[in-house]
C-alpha positions in Angstrom: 8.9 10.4 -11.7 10.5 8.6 -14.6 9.3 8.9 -17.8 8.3 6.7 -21.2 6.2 4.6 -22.9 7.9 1.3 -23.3 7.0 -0.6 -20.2 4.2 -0.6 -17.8 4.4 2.3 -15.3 4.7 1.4 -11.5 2.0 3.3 -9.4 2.7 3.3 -5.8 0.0 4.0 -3.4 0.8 4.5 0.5 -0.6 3.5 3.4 -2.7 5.3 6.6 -1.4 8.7 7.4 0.8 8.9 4.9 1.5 10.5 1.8 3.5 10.4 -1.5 6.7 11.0 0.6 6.5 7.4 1.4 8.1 6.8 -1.5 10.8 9.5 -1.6 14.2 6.7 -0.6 12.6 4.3 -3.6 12.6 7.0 -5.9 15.8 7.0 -6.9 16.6 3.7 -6.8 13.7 3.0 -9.3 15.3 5.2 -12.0 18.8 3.8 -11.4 17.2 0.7 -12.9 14.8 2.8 -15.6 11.4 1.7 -14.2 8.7 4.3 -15.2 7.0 5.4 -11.9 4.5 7.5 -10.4 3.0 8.2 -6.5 0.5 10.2 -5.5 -1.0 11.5 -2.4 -4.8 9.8 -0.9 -7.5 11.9 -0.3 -8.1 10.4 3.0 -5.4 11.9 4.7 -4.5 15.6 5.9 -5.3 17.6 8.4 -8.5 19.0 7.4 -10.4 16.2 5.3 -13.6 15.4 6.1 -13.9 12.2 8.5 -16.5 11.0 6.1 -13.9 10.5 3.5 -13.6 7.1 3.2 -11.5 4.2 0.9 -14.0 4.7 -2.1 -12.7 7.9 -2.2 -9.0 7.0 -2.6 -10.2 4.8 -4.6 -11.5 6.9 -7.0 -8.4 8.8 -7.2 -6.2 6.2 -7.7 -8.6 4.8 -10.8 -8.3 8.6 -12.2 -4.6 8.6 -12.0 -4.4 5.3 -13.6 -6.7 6.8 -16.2 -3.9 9.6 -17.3 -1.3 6.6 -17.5 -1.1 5.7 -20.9 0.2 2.1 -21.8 0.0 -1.0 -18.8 0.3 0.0 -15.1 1.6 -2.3 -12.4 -0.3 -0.9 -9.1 1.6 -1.4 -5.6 -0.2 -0.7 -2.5 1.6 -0.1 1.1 -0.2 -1.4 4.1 -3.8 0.3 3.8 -3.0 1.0 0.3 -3.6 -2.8 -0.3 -7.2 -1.8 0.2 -6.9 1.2 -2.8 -5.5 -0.7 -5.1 -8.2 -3.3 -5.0 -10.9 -1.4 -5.3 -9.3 0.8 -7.7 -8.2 -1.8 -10.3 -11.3 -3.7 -10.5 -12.4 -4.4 -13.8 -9.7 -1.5 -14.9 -8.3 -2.8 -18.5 -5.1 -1.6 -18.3 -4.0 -2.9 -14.9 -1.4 -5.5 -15.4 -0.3 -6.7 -12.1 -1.4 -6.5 -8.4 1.6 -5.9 -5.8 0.8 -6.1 -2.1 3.8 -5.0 -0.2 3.1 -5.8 3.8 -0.6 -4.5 2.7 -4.2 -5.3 3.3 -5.7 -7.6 1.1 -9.3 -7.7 1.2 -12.0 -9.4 -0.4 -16.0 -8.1 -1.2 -17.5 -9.3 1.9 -14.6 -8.0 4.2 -16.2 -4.6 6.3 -13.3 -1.9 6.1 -12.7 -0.6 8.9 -13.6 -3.3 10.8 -11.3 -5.5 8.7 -8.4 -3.6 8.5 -7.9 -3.4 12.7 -8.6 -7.2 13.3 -5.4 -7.7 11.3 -3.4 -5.0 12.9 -1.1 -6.1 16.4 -2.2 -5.4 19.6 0.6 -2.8 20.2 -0.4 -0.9 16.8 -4.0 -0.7 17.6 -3.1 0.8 21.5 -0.9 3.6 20.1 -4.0 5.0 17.1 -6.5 7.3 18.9 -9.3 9.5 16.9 -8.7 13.6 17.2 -11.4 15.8 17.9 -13.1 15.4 14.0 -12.9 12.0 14.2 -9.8 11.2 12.3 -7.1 8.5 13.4 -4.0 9.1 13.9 -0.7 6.7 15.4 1.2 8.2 17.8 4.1 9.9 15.9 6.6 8.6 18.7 6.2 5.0 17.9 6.5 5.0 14.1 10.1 3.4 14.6 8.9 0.8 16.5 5.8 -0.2 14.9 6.7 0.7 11.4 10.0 1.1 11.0 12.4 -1.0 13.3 15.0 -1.7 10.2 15.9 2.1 9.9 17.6 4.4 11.8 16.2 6.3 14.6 16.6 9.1 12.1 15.1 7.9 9.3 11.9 6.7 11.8 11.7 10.4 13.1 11.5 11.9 9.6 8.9 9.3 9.2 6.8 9.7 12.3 6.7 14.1 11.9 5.6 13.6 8.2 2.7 11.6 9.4 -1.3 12.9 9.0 -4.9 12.3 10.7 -6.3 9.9 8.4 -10.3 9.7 7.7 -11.8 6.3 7.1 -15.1 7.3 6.8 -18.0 4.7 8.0 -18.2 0.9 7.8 -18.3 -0.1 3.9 -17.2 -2.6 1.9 -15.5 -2.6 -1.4 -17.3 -2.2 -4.8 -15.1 -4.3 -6.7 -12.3 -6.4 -5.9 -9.7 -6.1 -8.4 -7.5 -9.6 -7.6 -10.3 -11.9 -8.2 -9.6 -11.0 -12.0 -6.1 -9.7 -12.1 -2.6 -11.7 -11.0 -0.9 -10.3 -8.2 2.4 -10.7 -6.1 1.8 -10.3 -2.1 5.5 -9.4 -0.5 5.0 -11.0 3.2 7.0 -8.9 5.5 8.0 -12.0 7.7 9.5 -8.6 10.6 6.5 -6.6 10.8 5.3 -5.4 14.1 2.5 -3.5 12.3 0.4 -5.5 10.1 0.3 -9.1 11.8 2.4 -11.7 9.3 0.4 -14.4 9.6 -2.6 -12.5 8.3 -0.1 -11.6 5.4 0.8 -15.4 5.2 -2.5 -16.2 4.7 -3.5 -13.7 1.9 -0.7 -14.9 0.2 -1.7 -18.3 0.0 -5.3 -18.2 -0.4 -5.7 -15.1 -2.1 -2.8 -13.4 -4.2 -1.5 -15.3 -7.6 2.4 -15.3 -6.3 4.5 -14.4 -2.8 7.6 -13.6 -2.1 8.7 -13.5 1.7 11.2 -10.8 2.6 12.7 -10.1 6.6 11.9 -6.6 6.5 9.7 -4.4 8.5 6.1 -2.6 8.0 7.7 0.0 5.4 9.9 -1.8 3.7 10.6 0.9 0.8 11.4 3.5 3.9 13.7 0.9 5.1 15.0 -1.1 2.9 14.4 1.0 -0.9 17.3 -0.5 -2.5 16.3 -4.3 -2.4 12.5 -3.1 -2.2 13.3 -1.1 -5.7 14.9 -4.5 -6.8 11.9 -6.5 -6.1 9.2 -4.5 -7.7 11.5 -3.4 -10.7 11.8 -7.4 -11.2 7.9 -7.6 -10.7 7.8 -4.8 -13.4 9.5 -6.5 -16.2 8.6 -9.9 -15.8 5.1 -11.1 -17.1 3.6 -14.0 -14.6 2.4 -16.9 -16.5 -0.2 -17.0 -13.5 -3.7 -16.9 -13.1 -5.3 -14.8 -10.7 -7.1 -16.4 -7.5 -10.6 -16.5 -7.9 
């Protein structure tokens, strides 16, 4: 984590059954170009949470670590941290700048879960099943297909063993969507074999303030961290004379 007070401080939050490792081959990358950064692990997802858990929860933890940040934060969310970061930045004063990097993008009247599958591919959805508790988890085995086709077969097998059962609670919807009031930059992973990128195509035009359209894969800081780290440092330091959708 970098440290410092003079620019906002980059939040990255991950995506389903995944944690702040996500992050671990941006790290360094970020610091060689001096952006302040923090990551942090969802509630949601472990091996014993309680399937009731849902995305208010993660929510809530995101808008507490936000909380301890002092000076501007710029909040990127991964795939189902799109969802987290919406919720959690709603109405939040110090939130500068939304970054949606192949993630969710949901609006107030979208039902999470419900939402979140309908935009997943057909080959994602068959390889999820539910454990005994009621927690979903992707078969570990096809994380280099689905998520990561870009890295190496080593690099996707890290990936896939660090992977958790995830809780998503019941059907709910978001208290408060963040973008309608805030600007914010959706990176559409035109590669991914995860996260459908049309849907992403279409959140970008209808619903984020900027996009930037990249040929990378579902995980694109896992896979591609050096231009990824590029990209959000530029997002960083560089105030958008934009207004948010509404």
């Amino acid at each position: 984590m970098a440290d410092g007070n003079d620019e906002p401080t980059l939040v990255l939050v991950h995506g389903a059954n995944g944690g702040a490792w996500y992050w671990d081959l941006i790290g360094p990358a970020l610091d060689a170009r001096g952006v302040r950064w923090a990551m942090l692990d969802l509630p949601s997802v472990g091996e014993g949470v309680d399937p009731a858990t849902d995305c208010h929860v993660d929510a809530d933890h995101v808008r507490a670590v936000v909380d301890e940040i002092s000076g501007p934060v710029v909040l990127c969310g991964s795939s189902y941290g799109g969802v987290v970061i919406t919720e959690a930045s709603a109405d939040h004063d110090r939130v500068r700048h939304l970054v949606y990097l192949a993630a969710f993008m949901p609006d107030r009247e979208d039902e999470i879960p419900t939402e979140l599958f309908a935009h997943c591919s057909p080959d994602l959805i068959e390889s999820a099943a539910m454990d005994d508790a009621g927690r979903l988890l992707v078969d570990p085995s096809r994380v280099g297909d689905l998520y990561l086709p870009h890295a190496s077969p080593d690099v996707a097998s890290w990936c896939g063993s660090r992977m958790r059962p995830m809780a998503f609670g019941g059907p709910t919807r978001l208290t408060g969507v963040g973008w309608h009031q805030i600007p914010s930059t959706y990176v559409v992973c035109t590669e991914d074999p995860a996260l459908q990128p049309e849907s992403q195509q279409q959140w970008a035009q209808t619903r984020a303030t900027n996009q930037i359209e990249v040929p990378f894969d579902h995980l694109p800081a896992i896979s591609h961290p050096t231009e990824t780290a590029d990209l959000l440092a530029s997002i960083v330091r560089v105030e958008i004379p934009a207004q948010p959708a509404q």
